[in-house]
Every structure is written in structure tokens, then in C-alpha cells.
VOGULO-338145 format. One record per residue (C-alpha): residue number from 1; chain; x, y, z. Coordinates in pm, 1 decimal. Example, Ala and Ser with C-alpha at 12.3 -4.5 7.8 and 13.67 -1.06 7.14 Angstrom:
BEGIN
- resi, chain, X, Y, Z
- 1, A, 1230.0, -450.0, 780.0
- 2, A, 1367.0, -106.0, 714.0
//
This chain:
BEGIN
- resi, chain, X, Y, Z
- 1, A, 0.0, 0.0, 0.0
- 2, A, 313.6, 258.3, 95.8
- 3, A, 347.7, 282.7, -307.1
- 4, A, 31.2, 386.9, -356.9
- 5, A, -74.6, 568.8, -53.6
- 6, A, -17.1, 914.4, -205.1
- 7, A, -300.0, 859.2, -439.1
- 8, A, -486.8, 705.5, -221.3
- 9, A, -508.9, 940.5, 19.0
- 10, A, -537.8, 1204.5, -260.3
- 11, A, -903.2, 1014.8, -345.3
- 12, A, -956.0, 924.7, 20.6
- 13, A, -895.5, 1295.1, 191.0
- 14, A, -1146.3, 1432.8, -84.1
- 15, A, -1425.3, 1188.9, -6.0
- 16, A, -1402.9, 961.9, -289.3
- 17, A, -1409.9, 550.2, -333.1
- 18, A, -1178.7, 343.8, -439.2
- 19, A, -1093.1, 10.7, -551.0
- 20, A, -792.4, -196.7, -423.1
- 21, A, -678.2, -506.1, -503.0
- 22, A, -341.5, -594.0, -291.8
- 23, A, -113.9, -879.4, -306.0
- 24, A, -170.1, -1092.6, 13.3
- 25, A, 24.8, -1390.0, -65.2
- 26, A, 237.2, -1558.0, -390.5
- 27, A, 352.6, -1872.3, -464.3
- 28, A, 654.5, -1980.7, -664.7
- 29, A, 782.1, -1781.1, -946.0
- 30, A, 503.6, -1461.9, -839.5
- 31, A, 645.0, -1137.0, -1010.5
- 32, A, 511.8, -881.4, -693.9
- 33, A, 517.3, -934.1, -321.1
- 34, A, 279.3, -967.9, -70.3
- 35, A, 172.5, -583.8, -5.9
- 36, A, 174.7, -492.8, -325.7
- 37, A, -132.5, -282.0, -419.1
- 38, A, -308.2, -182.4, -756.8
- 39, A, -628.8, 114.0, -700.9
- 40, A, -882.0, 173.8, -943.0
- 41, A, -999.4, 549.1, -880.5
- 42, A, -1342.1, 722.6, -935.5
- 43, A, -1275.3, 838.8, -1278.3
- 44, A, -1159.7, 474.5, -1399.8
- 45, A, -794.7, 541.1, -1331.4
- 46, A, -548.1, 275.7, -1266.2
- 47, A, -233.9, 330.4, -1044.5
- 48, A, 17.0, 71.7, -924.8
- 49, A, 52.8, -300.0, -991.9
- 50, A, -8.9, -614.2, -842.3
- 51, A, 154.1, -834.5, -1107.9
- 52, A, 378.8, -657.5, -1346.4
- 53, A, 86.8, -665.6, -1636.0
- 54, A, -20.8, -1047.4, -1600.0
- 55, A, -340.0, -985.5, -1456.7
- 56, A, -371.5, -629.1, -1364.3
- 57, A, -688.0, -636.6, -1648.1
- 58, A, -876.5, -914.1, -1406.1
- 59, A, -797.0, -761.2, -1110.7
- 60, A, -890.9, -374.9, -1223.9
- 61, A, -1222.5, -570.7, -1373.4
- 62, A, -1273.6, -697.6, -1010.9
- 63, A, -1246.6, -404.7, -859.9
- 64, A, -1464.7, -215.4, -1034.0
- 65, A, -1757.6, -507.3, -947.7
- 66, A, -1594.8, -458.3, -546.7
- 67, A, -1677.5, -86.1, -604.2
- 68, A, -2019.4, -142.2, -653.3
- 69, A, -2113.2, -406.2, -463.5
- 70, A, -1880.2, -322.8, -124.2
- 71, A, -1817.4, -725.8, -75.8
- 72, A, -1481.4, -756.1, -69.1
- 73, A, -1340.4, -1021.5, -244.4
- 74, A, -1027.7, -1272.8, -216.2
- 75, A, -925.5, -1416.5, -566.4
- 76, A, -653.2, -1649.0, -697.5
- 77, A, -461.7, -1575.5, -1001.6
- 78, A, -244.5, -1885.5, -1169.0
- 79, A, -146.6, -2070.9, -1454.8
- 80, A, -363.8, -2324.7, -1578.3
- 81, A, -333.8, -2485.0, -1956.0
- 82, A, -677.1, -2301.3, -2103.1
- 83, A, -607.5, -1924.2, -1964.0
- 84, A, -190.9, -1955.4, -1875.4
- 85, A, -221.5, -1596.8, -2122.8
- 86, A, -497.8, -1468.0, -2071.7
- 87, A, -576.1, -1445.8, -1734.9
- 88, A, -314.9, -1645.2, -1587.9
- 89, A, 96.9, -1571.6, -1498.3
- 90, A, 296.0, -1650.4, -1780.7
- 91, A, 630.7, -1655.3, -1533.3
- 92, A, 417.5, -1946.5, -1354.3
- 93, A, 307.4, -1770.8, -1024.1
- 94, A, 32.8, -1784.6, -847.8
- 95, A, -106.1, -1492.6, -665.3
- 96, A, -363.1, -1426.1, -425.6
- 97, A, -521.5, -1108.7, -471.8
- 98, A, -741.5, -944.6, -211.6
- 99, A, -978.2, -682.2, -360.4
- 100, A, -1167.6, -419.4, -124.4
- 101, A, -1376.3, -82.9, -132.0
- 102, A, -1197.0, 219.8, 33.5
- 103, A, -1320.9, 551.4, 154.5
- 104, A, -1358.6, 761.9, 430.7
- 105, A, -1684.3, 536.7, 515.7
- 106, A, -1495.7, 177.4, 505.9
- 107, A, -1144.4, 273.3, 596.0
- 108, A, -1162.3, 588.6, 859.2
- 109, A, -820.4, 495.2, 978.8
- 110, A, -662.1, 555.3, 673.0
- 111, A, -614.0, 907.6, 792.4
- 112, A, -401.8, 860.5, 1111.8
- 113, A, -222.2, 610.1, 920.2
- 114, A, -38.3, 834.1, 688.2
- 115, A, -22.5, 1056.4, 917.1
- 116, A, 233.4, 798.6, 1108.5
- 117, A, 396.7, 661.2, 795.7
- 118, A, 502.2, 1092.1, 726.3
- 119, A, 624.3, 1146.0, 1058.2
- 120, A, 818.8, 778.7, 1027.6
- 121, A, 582.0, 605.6, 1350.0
- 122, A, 571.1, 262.3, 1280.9
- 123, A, 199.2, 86.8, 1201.4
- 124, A, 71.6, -243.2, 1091.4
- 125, A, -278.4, -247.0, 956.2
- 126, A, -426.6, -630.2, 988.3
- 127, A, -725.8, -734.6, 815.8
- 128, A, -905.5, -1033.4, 756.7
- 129, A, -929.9, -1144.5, 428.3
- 130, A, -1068.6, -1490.7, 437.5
- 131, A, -1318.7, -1630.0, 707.0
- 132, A, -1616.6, -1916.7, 752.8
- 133, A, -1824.8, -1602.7, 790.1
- 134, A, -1850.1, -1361.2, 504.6
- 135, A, -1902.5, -1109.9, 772.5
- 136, A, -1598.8, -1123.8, 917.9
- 137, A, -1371.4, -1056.5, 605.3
- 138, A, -1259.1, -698.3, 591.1
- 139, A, -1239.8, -631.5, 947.5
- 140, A, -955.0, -450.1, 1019.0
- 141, A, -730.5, -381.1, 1363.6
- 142, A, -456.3, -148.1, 1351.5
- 143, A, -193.9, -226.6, 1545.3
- 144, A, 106.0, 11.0, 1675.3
- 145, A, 383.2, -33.6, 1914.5
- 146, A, 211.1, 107.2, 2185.7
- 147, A, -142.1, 47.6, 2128.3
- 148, A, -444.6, -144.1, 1867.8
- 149, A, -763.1, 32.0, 1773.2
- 150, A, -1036.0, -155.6, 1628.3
- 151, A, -1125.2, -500.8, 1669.5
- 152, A, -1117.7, -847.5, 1464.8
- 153, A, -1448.1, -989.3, 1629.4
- 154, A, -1283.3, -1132.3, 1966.1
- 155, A, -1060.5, -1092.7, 2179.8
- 156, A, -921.4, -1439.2, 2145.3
- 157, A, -829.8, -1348.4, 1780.6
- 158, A, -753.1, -969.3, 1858.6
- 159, A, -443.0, -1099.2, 2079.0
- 160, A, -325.1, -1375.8, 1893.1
- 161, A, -307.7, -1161.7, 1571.1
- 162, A, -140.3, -823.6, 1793.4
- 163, A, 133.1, -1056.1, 1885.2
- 164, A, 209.2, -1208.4, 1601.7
- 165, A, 181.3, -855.1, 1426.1
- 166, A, 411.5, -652.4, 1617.3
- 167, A, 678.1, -939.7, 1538.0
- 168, A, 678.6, -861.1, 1187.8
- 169, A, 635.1, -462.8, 1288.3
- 170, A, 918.3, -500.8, 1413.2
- 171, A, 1085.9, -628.7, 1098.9
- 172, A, 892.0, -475.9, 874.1
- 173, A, 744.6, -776.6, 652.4
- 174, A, 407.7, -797.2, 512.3
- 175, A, 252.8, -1122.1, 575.9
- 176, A, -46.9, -1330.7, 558.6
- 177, A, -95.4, -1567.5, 899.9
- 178, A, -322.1, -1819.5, 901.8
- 179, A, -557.5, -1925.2, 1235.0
- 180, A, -872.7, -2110.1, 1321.9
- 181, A, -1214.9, -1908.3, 1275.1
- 182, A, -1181.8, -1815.2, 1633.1
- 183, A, -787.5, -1749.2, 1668.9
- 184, A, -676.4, -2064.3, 1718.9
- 185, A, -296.3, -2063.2, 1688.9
- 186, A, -280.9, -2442.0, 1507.6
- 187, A, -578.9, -2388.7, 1334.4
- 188, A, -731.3, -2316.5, 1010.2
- 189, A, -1000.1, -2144.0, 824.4
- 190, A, -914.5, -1783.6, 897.0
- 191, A, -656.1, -1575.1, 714.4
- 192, A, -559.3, -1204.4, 821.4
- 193, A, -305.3, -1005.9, 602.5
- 194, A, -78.4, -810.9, 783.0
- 195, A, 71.7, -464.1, 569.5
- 196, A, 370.7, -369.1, 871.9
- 197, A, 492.8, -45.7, 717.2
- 198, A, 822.6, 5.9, 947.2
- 199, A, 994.0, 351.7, 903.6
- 200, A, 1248.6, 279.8, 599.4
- 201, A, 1547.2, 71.6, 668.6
- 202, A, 1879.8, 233.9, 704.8
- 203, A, 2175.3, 238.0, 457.6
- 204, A, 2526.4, 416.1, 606.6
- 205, A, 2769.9, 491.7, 428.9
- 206, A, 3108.2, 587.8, 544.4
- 207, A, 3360.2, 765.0, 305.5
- 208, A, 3261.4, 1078.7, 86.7
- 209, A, 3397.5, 930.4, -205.0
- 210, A, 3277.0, 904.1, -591.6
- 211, A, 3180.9, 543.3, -545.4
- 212, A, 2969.5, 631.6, -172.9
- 213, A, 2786.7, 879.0, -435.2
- 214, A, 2660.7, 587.8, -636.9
- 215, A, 2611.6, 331.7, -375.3
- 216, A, 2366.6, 628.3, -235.3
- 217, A, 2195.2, 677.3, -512.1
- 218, A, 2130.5, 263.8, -577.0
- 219, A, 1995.0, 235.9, -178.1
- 220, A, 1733.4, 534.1, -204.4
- 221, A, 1661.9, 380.4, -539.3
- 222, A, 1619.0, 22.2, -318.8
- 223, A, 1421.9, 176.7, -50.3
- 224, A, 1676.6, 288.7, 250.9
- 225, A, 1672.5, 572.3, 390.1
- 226, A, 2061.0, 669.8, 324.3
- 227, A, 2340.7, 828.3, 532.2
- 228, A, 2665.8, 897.0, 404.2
- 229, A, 2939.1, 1024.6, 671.3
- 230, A, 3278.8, 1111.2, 680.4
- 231, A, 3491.9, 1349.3, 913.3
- 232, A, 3614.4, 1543.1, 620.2
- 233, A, 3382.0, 1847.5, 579.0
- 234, A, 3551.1, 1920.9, 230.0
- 235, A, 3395.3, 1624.7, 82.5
- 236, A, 3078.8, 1553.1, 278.8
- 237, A, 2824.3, 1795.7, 150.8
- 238, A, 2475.4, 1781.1, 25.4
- 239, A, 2571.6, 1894.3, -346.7
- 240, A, 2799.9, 1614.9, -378.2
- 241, A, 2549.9, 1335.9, -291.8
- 242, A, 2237.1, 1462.2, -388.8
- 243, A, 2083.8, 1114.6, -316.6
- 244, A, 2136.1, 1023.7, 41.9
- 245, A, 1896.8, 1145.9, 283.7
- 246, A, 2172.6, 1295.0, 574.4
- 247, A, 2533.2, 1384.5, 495.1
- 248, A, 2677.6, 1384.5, 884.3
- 249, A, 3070.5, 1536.7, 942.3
- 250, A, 3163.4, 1316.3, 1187.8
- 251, A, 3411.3, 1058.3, 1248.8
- 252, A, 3291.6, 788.1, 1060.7
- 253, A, 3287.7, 518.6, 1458.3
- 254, A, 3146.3, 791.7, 1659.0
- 255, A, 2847.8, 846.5, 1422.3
- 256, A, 2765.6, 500.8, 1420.2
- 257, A, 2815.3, 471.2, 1839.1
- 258, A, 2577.1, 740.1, 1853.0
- 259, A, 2366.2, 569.8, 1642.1
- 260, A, 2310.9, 277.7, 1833.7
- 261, A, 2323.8, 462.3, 2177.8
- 262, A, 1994.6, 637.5, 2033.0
- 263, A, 1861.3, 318.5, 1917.2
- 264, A, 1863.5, 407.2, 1534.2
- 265, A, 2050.7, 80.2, 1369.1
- 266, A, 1815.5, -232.6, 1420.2
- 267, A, 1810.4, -579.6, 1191.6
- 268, A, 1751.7, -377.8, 861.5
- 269, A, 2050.7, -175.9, 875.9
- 270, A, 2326.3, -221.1, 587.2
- 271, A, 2662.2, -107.4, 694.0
- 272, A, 2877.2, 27.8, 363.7
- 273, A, 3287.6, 83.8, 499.4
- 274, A, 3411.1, 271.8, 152.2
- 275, A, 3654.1, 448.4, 329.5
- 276, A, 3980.9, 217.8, 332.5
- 277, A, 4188.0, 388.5, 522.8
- 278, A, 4265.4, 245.0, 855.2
- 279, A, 4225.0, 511.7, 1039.3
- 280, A, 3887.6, 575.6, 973.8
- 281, A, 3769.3, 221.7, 888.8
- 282, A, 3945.7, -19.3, 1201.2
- 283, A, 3784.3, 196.8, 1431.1
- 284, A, 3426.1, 213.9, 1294.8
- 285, A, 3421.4, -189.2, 1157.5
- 286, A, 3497.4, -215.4, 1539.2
- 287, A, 3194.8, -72.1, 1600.2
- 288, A, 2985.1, -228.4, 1318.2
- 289, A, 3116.8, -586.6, 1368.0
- 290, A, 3053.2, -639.9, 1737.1
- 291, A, 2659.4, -475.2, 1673.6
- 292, A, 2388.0, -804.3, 1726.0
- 293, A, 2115.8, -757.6, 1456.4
- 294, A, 2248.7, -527.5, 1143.0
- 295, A, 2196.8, -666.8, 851.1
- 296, A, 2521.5, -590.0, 699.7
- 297, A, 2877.1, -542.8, 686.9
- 298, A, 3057.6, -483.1, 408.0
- 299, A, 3419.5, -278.5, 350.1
- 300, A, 3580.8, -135.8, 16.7
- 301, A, 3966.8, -244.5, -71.1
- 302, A, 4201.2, -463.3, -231.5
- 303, A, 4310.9, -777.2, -148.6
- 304, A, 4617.2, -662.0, 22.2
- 305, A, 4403.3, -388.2, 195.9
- 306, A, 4165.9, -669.8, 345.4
- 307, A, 4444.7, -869.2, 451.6
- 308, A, 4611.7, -541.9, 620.8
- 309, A, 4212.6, -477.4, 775.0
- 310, A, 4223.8, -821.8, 921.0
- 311, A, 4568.3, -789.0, 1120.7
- 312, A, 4417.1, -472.8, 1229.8
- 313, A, 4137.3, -592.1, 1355.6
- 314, A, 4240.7, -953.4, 1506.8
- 315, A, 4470.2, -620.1, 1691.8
- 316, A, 4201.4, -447.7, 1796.7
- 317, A, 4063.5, -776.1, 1981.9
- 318, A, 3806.7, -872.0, 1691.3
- 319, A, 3690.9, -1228.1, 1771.4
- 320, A, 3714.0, -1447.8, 1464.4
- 321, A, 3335.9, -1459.4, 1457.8
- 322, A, 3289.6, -1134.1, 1463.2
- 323, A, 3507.1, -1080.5, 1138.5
- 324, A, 3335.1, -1340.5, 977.2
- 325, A, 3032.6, -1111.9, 918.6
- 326, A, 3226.8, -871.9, 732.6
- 327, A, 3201.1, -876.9, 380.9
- 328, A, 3519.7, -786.9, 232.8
- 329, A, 3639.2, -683.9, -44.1
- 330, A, 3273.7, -535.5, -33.7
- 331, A, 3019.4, -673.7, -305.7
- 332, A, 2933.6, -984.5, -549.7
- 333, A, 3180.2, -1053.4, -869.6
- 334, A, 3048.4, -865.2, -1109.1
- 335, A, 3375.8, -744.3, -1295.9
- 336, A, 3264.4, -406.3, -1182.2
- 337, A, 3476.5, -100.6, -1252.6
- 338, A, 3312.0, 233.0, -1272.6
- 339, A, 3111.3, 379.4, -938.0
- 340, A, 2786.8, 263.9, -1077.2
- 341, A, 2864.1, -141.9, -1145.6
- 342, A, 3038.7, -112.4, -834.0
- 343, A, 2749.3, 53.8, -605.6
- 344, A, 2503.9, -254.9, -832.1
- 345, A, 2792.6, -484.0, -692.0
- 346, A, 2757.6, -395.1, -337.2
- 347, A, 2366.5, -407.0, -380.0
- 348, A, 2363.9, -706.3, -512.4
- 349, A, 2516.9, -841.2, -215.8
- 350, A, 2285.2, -674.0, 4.5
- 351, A, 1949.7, -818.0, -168.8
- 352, A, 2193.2, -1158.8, -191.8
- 353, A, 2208.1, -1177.8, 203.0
- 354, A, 1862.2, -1046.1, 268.2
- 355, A, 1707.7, -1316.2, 42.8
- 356, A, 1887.8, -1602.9, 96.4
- 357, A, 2023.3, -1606.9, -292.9
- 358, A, 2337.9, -1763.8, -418.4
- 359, A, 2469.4, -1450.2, -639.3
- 360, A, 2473.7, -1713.3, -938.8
- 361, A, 2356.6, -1680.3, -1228.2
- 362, A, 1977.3, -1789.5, -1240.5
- 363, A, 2079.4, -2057.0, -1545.5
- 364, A, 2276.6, -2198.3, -1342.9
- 365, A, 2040.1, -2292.0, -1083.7
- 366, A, 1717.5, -2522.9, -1013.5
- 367, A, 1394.2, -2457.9, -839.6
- 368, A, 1229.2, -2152.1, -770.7
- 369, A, 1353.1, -1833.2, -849.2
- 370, A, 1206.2, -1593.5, -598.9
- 371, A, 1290.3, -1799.4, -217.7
- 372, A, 1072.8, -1702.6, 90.6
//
């Protein structure tokens, strides 16, 4: 929905209805996540995607019927030998869409809800999508750190579902979760989707170089919300990285203390040491290394930098399991030269890690294509 929300509320805040048909769960080869949203506005317009062009045709078609008739309605889109082009996934997904009526009258939280995704509060909005009862689908709790408003039906369900939602709040996944029709935990028959729209995740960057430039402008383009630092006020300035988010003057390991002693770097963070010099990077990949949850930890130079970097940090007390989470030299082999394959080098890694993938080439490999 965070893709499309600006529209949305555009329609929404001037008392309109809308369609919306959201991705709530794929299977195998599905070309758009779980969360991803497609609206059909009051004028017939279409805005965002739920599958890349398979069936966005179906789905708008759908949601126009949704419109009118306010049921909302949970549909399957797949491959099947009489309609694998027409209304099916020619990459061999299968996607469940969930299709609903919004406006001011069906959705009244919609409000206070962007209202915390602008000021960067995080909120999870769970909603049931598939029931016994027809007249429990489309109830909706939303669910923040601190408190829930609204209500499922119970509150058996309304505390399994908070629990389980704050969990992936607090890692900011969408997900569908599966109970029985009255909450139970092993059961089946009920299915709520869960949208967890976390503040962005964090990208630092740590050397005001030509190659931090493009590595900033690849993680905005991914999603992160991007800091580059470095203690040299000469090269750290806005004009220079026109990308990033913050440009701090700071040494490069008493930014990133700070950080954590304000509770800024969770799980999501990626941790980009383009600095290699080792008096700015030993210090700081002390810092980084020995942090619990970031996601990762990578650090520019040649092979006889690393090498030096390792001595220097085996010095500096590094356990060997703690240098084992550095990824050094930074990025996937690409045969990268210029900033730009470089910074798609480093991000490649990045998506690599968070995904489980291999970095080879998809040819070369079995199975599924997109892993859980």
C-alpha cells in the first residue's frame, strides 16, 4: 500500500471511493510481493501493480464489481493450460489477490495512518481477508507499538493476531498468517493479512567518495533511507550526494556509536565501509562488527588492503566470529569497474544476504527463483 498511498489518500482525503486489489500472498515464481497494491480510482484510473501486467486487467475488472457491490473479495490468479495468457501468470506464479472498497466510510483509519507513515511512527494495519463467515472478512485492527484500535471480532483473535503482528512490525514484513475461525494458533479457516509499514530501513555509508555517491543513489533507489558520513567536511556535503537522505561530518565510529546509543541501527541496517583507510575504517568496523542484529557489513579495498584490515582488527581484539560477518572486499563478482557497477555490486550483495540467494547466475540454478 506505501506505493500507492499518495493517491490514495489524494481520493480518500477528498471523499471519494476506491478500488484496491493488494497482493496478500504468492507462490513460486510470483512477479510482486505480498503488499503490493493496484487502485482503481473514481474516474476509472489505474495506479500501481499487483503483477507486473499479468493480470492487472482481471484484477482492475474486479475491482470495479468490489466498487459497486462493497463485498470484498479474495481471488486467486495462476497458470492453468486453457487461460496460462490470458488471465493467468505466464512466469508461472500464483497470486492471491485481495480486492476491497476504500473511503472515508470503510477505511476511517486511513487518515491517522499516513499521518504515522510521514512522521516515520511505525503501524501495521491487519485485516481479515478470508473467514467461515462472510461477515468477518474486511475487518480490520490497527496495530502500533504502543497500542491497537479496532477489533477483529474477539478478543481471542484480537491478541493472537497483535502478537504475532508486532513481530513482523518489528521487521517490517508484510505477511499473511493463518488461524482457526476463532484465533486458534494451530488452526485453520481464517486468514488475516498483515501490511507492517516500518519507518524505511537504514543504509550508512562511510567515506565521501565518488563510489559512496553511487552506492547512495542505488539504496534510495532500493528503498533505505541513506546516510553517508565522513569526518572530512571538504567532501561531505549535500551537493555532492544529492541522493542520500543525511550527509553527517563526523568521524565515521562515533556516528555510528551514537547511532546505536539512540537506538537508530536495528536488523535492517546495511553497513557500507568505503573508506579504506585504517584510520577511519578499524575503528568504525569495530563498532559495526561487534553490533547483534544489522543486517550488513561490508568494507571497500584490495586484497592486500583486506588482509592489512584483518591484522588490524584480530589487533584491535576482533573475535574471529565477529570478522566473519564482514564482507570484504565489499560486493558480489560482477567485474565491476566504474562507481555505478560497483554501487550494483555492493547491492547485489545486500538483496543476496537479505534473500537467501546464491549470487549465481539464475541458469545456473534449479527450483524456484524468488525464495521465501
Amino acid at each position: 500500500m506505501r506505493e500507492v498511498l499518495p493517491e490514495l489518500m489524494k481520493w480518500w482525503e477528498a471523499g471519494e471511493t476506491i478500488g484496491m486489489g493488494t497482493v496478500v500472498a504468492t507462490f513460486r515464481s510470483a512477479p510482486r510481493p505480498p503488499g503490493a497494491s493496484m487502485l482503481v480510482g473514481p474516474a476509472g484510473e489505474a495506479v500501481g501493480s499487483v503483477s507486473g501486467g499479468c493480470v492487472e486487467g482481471a484484477v482492475y475488472d474486479l475491482a470495479t464489481s468490489v466498487v459497486e457491490s462493497g463485498r470484498p473479495v479474495l481471488e486467486r490468479y495462476g497458470v492453468s493450460d486453457d487461460d496460462a495468457f490470458a488471465v493467468g501468470l505466464t512466469c508461472g506464479g500464483i497470486l492471491d489477490v485481495y480486492v476491497e472498497k476504500v473511503s472515508q466510510e470503510t477505511f476511517p483509519e486511513l487518515g491517522e495512518i499516513a499521518a504515522d507513515l510521514d512522521a516515520g511512527r511505525p503501524v501495521a494495519v491487519a485485516t481479515i481477508i478470508e473467514h467461515p463467515s462472510a461477515e468477518m472478512v474486511g475487518r480490520r485492527m490497527v496495530v502500533r507499538p504502543d497500542r491497537t484500535a479496532g477489533s477483529l471480532g474477539s478478543q481471542r483473535i484480537d491478541d493472537a493476531v497483535r502478537d504475532d503482528t508486532l513481530g513482523l512490525l518489528a521487521s517490517g514484513h508484510d505477511a499473511t498468517l493463518t488461524y482457526g475461525p476463532h484465533g486458534e494458533r494451530r488452526g485453520e479457516g481464517m486468514r488475516v493479512f498483515v501490511w507492517a509499514m516500518a519507518p524505511k530501513p537504514r543504509m550508512l555509508v562511510f567515506g565521501a567518495i565518488d563510489f559512496a555517491a553511487a552506492v547512495a543513489r542505488v539504496g534510495s533507489f532500493l528503498g533505505y533511507h541513506v546516510t553517508v558520513c565522513d569526518a572530512r567536511p571538504v567532501f561531505a556535503t549535500a551537493s555532492r550526494f544529492p541522493e542520500a537522505d543525511d550527509v553527517i561530518v563526523d568521524w565515521p565510529h562515533r556516528y555510528l556509536a551514537a547511532e546505536v546509543e539512540e537506538g537508530r541501527i536495528d536488523g535492517r541496517t546495511v553497513i557500507a565501509v568505503l573508506t579504506h583507510d585504517p584510520k577511519f575504517d578499524v575503528p568504525l568496523l569495530e563498532v559495526a562488527l561487534r553490533l547483534p542484529d544489522v543486517a550488513y557489513v561490508g568494507a571497500m579495498g584490495s586484497r592486500r588492503t583486506h588482509e592489512d584490515r584483518l591484522a588490524r582488527l584480530r589487533e584491535a581484539g576482533l573475535t574471529d566470529a565477529e570478522i566473519a560477518r564482514l564482507s570484504s572486499p565489499i560486493g558480489l563478482d560482477l567485474g565491476a569497474r566504474t562507481p555505478e557497477e560497483t554501487a550494483i555490486s555492493i547491492a547485489a550483495e545486500i538483496i543476496a544476504g537479505r534473500w537467501g540467494g546464491t549470487g549465481e547466475p539464475l541458469a545456473a540454478t534449479s527450483g524456484r527463483i524468488h525464495g521465501d
